[in-house]
mmJSON file of the N, C-alpha and C atoms, coordinates in Angstrom:
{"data_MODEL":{"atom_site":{
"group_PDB":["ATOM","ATOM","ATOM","ATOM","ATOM","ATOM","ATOM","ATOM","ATOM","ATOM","ATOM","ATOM","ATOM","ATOM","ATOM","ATOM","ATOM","ATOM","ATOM","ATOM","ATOM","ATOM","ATOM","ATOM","ATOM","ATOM","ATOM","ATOM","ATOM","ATOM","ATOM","ATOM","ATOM","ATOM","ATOM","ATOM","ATOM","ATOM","ATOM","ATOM","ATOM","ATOM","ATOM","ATOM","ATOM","ATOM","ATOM","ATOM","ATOM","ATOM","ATOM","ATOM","ATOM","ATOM","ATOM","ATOM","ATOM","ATOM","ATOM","ATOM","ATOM","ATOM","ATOM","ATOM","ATOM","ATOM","ATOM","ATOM","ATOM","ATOM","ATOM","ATOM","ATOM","ATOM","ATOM","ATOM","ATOM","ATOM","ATOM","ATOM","ATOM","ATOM","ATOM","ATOM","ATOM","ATOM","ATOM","ATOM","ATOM","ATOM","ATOM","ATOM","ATOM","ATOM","ATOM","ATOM","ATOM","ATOM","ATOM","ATOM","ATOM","ATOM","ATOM","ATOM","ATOM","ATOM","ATOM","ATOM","ATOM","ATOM","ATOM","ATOM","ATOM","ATOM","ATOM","ATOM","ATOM","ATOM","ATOM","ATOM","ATOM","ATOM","ATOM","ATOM","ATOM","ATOM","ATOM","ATOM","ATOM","ATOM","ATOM","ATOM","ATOM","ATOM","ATOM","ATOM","ATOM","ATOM","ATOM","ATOM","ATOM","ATOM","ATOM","ATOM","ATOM","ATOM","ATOM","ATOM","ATOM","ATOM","ATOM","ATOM","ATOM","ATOM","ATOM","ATOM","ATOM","ATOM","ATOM","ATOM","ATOM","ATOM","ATOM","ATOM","ATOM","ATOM","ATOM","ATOM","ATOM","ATOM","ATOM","ATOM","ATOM","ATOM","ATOM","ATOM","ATOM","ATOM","ATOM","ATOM","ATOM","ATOM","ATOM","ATOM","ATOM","ATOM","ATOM","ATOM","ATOM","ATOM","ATOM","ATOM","ATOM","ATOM","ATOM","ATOM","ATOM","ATOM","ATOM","ATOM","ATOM","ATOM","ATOM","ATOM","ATOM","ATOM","ATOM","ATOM","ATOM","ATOM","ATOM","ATOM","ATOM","ATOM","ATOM","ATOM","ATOM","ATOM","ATOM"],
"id":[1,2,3,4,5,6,7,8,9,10,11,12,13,14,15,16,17,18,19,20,21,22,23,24,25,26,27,28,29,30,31,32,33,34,35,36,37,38,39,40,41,42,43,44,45,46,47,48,49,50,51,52,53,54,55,56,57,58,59,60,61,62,63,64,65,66,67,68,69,70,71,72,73,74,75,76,77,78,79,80,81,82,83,84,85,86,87,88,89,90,91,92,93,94,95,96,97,98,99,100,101,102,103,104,105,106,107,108,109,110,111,112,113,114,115,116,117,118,119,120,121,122,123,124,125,126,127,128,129,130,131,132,133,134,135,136,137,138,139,140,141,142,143,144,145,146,147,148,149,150,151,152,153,154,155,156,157,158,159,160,161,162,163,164,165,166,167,168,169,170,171,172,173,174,175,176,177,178,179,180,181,182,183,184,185,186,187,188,189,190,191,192,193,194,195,196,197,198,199,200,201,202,203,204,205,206,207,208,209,210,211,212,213,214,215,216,217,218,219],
"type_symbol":["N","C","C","N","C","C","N","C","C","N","C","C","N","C","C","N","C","C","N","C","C","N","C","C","N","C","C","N","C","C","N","C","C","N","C","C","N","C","C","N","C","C","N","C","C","N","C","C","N","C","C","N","C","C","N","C","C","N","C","C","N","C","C","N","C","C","N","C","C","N","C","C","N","C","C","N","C","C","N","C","C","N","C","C","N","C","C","N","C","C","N","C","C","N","C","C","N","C","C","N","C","C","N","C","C","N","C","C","N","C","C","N","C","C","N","C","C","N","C","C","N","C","C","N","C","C","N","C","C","N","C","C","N","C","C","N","C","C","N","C","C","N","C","C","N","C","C","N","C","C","N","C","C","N","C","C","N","C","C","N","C","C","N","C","C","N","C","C","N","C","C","N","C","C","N","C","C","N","C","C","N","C","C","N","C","C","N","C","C","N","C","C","N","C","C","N","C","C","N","C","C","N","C","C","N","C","C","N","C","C","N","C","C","N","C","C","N","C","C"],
"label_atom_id":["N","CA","C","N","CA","C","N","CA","C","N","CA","C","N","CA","C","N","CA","C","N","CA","C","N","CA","C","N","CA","C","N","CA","C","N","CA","C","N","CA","C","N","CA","C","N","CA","C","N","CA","C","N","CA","C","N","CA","C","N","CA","C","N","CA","C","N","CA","C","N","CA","C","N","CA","C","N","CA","C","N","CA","C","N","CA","C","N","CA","C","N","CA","C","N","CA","C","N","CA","C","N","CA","C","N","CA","C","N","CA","C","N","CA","C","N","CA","C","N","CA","C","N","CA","C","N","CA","C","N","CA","C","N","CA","C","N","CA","C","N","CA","C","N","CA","C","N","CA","C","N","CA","C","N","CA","C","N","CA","C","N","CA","C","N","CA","C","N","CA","C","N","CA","C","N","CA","C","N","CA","C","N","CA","C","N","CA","C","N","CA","C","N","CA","C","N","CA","C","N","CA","C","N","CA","C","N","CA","C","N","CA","C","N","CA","C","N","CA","C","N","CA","C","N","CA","C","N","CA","C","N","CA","C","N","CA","C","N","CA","C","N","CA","C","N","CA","C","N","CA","C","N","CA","C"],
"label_alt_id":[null,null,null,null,null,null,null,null,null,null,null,null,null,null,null,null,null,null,null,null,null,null,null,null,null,null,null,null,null,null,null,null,null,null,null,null,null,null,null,null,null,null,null,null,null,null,null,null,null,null,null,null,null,null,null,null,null,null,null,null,null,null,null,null,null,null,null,null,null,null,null,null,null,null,null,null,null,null,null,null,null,null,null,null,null,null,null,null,null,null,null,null,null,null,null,null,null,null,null,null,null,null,null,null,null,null,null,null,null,null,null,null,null,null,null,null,null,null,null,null,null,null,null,null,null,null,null,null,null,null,null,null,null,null,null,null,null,null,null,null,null,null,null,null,null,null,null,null,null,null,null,null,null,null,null,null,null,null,null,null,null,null,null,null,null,null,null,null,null,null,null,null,null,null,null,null,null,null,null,null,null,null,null,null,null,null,null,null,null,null,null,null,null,null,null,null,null,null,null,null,null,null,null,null,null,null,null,null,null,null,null,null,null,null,null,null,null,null,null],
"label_comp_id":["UNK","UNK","UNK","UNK","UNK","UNK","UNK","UNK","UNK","UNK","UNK","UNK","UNK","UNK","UNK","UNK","UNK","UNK","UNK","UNK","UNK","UNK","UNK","UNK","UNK","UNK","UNK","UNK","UNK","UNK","UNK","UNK","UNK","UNK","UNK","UNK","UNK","UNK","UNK","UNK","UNK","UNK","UNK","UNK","UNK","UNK","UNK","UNK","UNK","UNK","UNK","UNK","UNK","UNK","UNK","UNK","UNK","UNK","UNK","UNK","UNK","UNK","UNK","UNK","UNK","UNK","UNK","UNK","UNK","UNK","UNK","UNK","UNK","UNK","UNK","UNK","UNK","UNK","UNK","UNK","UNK","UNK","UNK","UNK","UNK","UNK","UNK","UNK","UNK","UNK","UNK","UNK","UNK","UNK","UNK","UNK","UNK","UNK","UNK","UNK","UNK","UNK","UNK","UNK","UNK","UNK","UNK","UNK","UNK","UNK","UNK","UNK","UNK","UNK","UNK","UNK","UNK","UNK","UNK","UNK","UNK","UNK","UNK","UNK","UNK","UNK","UNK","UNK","UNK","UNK","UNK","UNK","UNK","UNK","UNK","UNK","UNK","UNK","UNK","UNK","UNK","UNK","UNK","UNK","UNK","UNK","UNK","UNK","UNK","UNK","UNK","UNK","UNK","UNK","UNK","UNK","UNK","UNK","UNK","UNK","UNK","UNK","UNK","UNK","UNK","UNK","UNK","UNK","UNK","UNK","UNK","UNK","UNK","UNK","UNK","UNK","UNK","UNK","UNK","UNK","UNK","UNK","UNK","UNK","UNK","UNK","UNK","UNK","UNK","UNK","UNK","UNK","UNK","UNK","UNK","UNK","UNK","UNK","UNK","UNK","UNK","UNK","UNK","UNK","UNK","UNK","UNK","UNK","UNK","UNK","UNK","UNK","UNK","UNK","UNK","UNK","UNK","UNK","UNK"],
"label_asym_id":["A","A","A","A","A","A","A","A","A","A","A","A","A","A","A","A","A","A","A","A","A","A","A","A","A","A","A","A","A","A","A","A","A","A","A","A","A","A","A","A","A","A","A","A","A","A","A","A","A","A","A","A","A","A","A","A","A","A","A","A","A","A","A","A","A","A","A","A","A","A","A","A","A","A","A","A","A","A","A","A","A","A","A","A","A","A","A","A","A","A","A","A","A","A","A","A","A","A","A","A","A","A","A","A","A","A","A","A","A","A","A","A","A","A","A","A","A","A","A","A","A","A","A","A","A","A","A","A","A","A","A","A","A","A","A","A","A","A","A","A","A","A","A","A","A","A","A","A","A","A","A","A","A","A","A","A","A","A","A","A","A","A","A","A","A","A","A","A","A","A","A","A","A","A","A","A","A","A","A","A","A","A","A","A","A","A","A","A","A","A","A","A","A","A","A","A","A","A","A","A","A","A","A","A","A","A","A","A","A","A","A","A","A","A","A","A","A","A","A"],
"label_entity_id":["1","1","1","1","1","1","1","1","1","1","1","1","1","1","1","1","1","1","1","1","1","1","1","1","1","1","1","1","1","1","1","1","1","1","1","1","1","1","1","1","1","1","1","1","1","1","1","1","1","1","1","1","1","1","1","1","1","1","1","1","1","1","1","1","1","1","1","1","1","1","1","1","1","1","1","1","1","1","1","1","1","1","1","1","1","1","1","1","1","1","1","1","1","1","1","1","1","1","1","1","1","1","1","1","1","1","1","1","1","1","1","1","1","1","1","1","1","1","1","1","1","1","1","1","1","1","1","1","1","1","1","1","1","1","1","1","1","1","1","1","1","1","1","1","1","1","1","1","1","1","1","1","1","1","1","1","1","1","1","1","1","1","1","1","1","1","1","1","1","1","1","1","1","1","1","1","1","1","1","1","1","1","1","1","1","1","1","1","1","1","1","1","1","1","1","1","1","1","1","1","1","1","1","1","1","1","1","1","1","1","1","1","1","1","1","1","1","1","1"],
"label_seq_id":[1,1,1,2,2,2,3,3,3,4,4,4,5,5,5,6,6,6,7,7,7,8,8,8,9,9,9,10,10,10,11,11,11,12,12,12,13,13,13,14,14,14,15,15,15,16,16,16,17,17,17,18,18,18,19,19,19,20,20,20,21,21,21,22,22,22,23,23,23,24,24,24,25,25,25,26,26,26,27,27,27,28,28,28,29,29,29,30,30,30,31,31,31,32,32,32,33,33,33,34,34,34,35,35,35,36,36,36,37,37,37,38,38,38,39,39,39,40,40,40,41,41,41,42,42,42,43,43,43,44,44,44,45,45,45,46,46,46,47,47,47,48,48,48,49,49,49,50,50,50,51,51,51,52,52,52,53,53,53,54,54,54,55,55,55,56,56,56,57,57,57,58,58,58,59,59,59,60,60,60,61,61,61,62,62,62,63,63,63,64,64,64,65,65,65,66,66,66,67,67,67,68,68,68,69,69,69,70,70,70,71,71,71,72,72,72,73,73,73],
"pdbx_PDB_ins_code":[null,null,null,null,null,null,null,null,null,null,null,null,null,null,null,null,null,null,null,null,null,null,null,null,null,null,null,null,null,null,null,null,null,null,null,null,null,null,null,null,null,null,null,null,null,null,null,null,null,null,null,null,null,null,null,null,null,null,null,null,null,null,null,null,null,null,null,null,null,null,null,null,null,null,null,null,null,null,null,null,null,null,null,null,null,null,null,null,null,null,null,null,null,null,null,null,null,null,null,null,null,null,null,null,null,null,null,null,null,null,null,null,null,null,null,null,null,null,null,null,null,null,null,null,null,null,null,null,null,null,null,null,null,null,null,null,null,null,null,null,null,null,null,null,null,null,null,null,null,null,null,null,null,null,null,null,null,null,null,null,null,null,null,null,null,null,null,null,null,null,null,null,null,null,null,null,null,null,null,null,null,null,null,null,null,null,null,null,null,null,null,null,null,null,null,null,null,null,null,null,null,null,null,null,null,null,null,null,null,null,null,null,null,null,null,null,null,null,null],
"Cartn_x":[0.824,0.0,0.868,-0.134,1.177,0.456,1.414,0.482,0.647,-0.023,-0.019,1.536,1.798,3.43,4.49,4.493,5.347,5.152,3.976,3.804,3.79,3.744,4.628,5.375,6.56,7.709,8.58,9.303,9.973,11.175,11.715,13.148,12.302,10.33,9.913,9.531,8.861,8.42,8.911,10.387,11.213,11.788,12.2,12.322,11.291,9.55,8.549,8.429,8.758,8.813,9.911,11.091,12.031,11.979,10.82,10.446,9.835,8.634,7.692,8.456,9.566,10.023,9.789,9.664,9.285,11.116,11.358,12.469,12.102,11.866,11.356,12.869,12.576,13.426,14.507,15.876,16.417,16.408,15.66,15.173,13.641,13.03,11.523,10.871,10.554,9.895,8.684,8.21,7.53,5.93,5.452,4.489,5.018,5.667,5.884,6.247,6.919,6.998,6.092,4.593,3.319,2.748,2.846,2.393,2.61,3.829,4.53,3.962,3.629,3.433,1.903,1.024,-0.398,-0.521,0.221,0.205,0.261,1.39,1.702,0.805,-0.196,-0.533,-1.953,-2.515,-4.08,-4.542,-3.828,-4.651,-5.191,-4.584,-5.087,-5.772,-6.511,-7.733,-8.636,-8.822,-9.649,-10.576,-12.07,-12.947,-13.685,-13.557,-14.07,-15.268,-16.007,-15.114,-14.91,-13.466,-12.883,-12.619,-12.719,-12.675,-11.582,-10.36,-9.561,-9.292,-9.53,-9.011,-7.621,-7.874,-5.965,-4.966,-5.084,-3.738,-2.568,-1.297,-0.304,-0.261,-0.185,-0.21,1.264,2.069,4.035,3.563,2.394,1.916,0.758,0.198,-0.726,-0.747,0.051,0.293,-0.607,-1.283,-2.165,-3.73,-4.032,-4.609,-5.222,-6.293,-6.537,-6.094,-5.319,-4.454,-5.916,-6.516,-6.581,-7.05,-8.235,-8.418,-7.745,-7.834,-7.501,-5.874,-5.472,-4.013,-3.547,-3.113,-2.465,-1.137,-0.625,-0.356,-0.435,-2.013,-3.046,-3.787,-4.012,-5.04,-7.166],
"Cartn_y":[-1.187,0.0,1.25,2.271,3.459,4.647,5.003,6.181,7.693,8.155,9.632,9.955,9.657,10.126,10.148,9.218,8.682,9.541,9.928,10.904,12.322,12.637,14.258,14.283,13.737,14.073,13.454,14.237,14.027,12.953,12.734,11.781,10.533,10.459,8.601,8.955,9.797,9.53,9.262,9.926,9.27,7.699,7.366,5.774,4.895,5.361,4.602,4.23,5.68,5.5,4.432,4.505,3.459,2.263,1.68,0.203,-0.094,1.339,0.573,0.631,0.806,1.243,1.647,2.675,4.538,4.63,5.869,6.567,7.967,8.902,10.035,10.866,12.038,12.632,13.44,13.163,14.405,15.426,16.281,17.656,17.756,16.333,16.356,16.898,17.667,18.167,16.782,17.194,16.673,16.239,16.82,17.166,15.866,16.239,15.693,14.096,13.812,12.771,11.587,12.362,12.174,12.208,12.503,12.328,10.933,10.448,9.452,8.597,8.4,6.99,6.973,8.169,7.708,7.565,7.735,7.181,5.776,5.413,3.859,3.126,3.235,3.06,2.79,4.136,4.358,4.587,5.178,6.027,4.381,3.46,2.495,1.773,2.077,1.499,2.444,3.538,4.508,4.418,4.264,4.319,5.775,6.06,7.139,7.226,8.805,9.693,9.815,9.94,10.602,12.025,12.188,13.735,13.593,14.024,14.165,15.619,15.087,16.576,16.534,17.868,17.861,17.552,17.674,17.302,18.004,17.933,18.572,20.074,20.975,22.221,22.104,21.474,21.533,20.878,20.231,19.636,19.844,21.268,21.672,23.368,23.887,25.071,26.487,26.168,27.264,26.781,25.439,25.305,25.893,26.401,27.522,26.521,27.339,27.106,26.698,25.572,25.079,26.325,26.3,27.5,26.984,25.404,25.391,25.17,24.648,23.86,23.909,25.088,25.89,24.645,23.86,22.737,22.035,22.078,21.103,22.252,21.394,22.579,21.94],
"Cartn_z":[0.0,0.0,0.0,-0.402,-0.712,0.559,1.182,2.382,1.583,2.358,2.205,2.504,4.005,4.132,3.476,2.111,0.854,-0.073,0.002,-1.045,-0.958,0.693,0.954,0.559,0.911,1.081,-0.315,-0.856,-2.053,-2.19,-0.691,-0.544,-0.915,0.158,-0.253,-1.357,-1.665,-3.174,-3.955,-4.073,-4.863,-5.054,-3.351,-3.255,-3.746,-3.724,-3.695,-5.05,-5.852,-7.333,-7.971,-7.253,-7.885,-7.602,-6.228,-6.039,-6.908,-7.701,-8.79,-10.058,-10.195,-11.52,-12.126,-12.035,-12.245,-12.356,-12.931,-13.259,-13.263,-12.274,-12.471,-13.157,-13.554,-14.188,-12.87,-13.251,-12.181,-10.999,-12.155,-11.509,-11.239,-11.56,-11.235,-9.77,-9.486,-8.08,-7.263,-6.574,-5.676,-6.461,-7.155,-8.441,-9.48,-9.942,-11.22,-10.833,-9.595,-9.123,-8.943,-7.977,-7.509,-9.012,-9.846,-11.048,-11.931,-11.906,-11.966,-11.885,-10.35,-9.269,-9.727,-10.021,-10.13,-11.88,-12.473,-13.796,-13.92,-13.192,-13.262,-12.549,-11.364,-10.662,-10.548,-11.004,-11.175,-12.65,-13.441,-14.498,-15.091,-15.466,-16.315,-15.866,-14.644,-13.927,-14.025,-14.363,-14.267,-15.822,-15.35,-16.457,-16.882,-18.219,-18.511,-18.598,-18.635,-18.734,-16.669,-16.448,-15.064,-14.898,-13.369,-13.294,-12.173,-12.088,-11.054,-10.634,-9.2,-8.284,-7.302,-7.336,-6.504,-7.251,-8.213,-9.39,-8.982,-8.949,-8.192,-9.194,-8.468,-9.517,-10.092,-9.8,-10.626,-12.096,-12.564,-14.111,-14.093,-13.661,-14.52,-14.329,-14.094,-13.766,-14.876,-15.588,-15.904,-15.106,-14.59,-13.988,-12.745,-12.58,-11.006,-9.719,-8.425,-7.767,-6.651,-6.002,-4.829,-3.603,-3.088,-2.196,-1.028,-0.334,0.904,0.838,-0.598,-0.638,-2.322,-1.893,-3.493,-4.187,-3.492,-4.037,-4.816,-4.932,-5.73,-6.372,-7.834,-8.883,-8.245],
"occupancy":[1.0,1.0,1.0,1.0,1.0,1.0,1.0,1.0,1.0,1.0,1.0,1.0,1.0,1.0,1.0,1.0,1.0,1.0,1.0,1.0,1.0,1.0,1.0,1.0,1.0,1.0,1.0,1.0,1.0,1.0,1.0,1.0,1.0,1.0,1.0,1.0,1.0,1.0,1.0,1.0,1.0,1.0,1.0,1.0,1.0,1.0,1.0,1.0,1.0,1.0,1.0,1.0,1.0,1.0,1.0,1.0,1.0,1.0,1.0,1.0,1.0,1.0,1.0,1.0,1.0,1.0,1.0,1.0,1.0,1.0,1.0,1.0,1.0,1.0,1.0,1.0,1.0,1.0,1.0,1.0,1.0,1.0,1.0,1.0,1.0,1.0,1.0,1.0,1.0,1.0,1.0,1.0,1.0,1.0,1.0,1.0,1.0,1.0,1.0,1.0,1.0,1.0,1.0,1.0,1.0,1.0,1.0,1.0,1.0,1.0,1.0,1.0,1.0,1.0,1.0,1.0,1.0,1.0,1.0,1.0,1.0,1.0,1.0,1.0,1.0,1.0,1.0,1.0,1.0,1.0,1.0,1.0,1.0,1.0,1.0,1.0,1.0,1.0,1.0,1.0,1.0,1.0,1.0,1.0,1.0,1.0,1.0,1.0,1.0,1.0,1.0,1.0,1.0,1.0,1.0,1.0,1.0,1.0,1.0,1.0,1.0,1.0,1.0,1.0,1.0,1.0,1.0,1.0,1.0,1.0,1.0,1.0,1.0,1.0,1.0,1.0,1.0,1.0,1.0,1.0,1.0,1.0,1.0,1.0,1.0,1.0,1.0,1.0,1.0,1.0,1.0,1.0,1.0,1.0,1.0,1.0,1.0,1.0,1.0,1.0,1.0,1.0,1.0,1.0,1.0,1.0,1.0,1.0,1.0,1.0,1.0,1.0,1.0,1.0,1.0,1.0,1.0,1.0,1.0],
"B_iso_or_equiv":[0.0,0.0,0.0,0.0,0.0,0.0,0.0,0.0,0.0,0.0,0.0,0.0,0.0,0.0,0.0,0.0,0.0,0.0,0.0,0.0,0.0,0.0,0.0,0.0,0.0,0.0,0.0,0.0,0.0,0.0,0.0,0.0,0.0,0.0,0.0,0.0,0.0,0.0,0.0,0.0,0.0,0.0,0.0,0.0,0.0,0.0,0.0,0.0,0.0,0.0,0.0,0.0,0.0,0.0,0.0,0.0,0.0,0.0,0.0,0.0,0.0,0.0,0.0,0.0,0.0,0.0,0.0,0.0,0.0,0.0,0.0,0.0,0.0,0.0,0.0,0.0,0.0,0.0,0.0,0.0,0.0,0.0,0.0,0.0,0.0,0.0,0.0,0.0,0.0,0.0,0.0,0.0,0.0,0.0,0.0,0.0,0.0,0.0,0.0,0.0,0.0,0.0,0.0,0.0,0.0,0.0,0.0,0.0,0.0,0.0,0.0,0.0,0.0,0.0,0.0,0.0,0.0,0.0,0.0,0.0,0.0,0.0,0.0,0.0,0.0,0.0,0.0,0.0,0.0,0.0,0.0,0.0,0.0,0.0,0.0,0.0,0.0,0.0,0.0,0.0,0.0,0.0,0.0,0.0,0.0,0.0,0.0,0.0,0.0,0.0,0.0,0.0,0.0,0.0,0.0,0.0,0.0,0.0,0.0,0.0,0.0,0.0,0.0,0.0,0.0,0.0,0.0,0.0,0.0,0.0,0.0,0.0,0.0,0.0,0.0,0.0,0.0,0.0,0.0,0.0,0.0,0.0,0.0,0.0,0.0,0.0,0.0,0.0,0.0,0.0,0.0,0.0,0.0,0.0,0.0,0.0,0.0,0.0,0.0,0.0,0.0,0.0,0.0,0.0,0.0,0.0,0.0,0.0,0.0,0.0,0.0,0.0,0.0,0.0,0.0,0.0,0.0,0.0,0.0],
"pdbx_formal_charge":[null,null,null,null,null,null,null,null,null,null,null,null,null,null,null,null,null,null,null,null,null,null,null,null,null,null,null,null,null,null,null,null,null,null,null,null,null,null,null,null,null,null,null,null,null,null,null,null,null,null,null,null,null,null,null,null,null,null,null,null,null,null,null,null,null,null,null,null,null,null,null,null,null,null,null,null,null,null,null,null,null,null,null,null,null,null,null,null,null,null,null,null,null,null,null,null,null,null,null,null,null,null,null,null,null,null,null,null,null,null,null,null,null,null,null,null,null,null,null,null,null,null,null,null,null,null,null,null,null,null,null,null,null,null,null,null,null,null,null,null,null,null,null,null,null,null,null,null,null,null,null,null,null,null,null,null,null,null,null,null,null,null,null,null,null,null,null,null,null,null,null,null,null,null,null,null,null,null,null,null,null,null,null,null,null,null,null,null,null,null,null,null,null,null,null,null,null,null,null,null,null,null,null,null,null,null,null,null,null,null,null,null,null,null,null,null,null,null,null],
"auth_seq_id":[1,1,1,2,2,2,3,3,3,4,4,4,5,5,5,6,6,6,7,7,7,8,8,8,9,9,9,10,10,10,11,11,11,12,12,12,13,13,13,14,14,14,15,15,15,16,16,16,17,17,17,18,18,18,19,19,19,20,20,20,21,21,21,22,22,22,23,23,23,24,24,24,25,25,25,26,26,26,27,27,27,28,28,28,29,29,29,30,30,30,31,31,31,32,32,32,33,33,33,34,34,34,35,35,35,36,36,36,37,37,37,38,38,38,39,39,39,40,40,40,41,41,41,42,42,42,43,43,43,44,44,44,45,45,45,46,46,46,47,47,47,48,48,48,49,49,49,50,50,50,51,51,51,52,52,52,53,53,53,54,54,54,55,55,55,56,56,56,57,57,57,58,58,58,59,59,59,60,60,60,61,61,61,62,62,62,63,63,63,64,64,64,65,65,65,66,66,66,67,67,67,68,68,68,69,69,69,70,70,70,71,71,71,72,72,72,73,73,73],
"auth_comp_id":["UNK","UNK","UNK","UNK","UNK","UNK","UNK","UNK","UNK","UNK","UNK","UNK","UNK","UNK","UNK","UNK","UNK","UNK","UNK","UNK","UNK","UNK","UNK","UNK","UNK","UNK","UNK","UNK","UNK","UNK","UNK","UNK","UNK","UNK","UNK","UNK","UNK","UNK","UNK","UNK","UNK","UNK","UNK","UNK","UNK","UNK","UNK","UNK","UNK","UNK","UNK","UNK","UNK","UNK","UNK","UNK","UNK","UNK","UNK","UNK","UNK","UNK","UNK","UNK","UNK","UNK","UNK","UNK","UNK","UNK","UNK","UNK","UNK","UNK","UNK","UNK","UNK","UNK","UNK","UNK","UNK","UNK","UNK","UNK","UNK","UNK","UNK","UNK","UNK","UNK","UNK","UNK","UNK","UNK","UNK","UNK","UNK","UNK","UNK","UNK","UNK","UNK","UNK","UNK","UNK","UNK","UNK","UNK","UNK","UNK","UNK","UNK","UNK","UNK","UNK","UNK","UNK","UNK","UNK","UNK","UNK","UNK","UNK","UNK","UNK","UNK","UNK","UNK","UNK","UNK","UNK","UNK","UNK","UNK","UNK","UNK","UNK","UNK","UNK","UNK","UNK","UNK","UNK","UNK","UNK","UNK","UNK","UNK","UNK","UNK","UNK","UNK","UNK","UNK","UNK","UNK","UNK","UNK","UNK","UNK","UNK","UNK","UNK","UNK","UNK","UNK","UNK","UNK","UNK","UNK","UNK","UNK","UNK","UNK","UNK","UNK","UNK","UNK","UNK","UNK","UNK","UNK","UNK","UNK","UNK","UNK","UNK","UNK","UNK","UNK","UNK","UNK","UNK","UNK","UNK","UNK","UNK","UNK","UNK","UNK","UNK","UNK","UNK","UNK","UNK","UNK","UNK","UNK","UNK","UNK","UNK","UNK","UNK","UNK","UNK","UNK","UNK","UNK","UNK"],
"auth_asym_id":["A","A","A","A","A","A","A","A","A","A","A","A","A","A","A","A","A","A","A","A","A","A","A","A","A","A","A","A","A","A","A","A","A","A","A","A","A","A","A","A","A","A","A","A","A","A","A","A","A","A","A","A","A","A","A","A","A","A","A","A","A","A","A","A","A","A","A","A","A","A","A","A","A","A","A","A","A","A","A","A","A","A","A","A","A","A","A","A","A","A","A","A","A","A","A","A","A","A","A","A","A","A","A","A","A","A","A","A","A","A","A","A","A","A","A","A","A","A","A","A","A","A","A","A","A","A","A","A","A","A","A","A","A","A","A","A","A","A","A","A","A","A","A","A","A","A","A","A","A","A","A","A","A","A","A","A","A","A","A","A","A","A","A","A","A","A","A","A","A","A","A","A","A","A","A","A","A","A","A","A","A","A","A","A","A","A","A","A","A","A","A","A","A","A","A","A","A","A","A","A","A","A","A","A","A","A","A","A","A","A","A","A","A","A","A","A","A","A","A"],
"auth_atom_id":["N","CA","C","N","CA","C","N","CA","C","N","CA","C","N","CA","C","N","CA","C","N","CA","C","N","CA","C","N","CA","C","N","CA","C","N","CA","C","N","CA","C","N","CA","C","N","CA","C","N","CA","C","N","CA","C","N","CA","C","N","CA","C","N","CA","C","N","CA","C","N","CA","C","N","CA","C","N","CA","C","N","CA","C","N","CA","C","N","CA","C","N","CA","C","N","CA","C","N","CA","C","N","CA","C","N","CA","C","N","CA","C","N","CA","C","N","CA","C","N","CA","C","N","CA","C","N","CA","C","N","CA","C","N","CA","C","N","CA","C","N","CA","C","N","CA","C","N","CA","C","N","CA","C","N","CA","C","N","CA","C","N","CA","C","N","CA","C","N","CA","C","N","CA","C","N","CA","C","N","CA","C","N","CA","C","N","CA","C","N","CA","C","N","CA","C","N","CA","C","N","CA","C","N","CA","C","N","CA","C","N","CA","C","N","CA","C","N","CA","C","N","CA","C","N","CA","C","N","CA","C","N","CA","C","N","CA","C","N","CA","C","N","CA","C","N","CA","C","N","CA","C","N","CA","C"],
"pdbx_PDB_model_num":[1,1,1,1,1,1,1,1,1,1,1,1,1,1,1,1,1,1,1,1,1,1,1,1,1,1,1,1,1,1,1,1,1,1,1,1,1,1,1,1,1,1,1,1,1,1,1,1,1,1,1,1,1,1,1,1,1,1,1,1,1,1,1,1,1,1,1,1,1,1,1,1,1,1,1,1,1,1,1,1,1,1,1,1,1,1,1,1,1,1,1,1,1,1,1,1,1,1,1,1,1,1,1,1,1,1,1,1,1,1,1,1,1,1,1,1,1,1,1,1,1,1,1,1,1,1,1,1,1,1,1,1,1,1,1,1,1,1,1,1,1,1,1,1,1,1,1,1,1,1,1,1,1,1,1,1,1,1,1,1,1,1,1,1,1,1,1,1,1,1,1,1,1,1,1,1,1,1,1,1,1,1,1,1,1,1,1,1,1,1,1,1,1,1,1,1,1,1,1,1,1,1,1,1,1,1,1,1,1,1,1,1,1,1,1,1,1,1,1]
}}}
């Protein structure tokens, strides 16, 4: 199972991503990371049409910013 706490923080996210064999990029932020893990993870279980919320605002940044948690679009 994957926690929330893995996915704050950028040092597990990063480790969590390289157990699933994920290769995030370099300079990938905390966003783009968490993006990663639910690509590999969720998107190809997801039946259309889907509506996702909280998308990390670091990959979707013209997206409107989150009232309680500007983090998330």
């Amino acid at each position: 199972d994957i926690t929330a706490a893995q996915l704050s923080d950028l040092t597990q996210a990063r480790a969590l991503a390289e157990q699933l064999g994920i290769k995030p990029n370099a300079g990938a932020g905390l966003g783009q990371v968490q993006t990663d893990i639910f690509e590999h993870t969720v998107e190809h279980r997801l039946l259309n049409p889907t509506f996702i919320t909280q998308y990390p605002t670091e990959v979707s940044p013209l997206s409107r910013r989150n009232d309680d948690n500007p983090d998330v679009t």
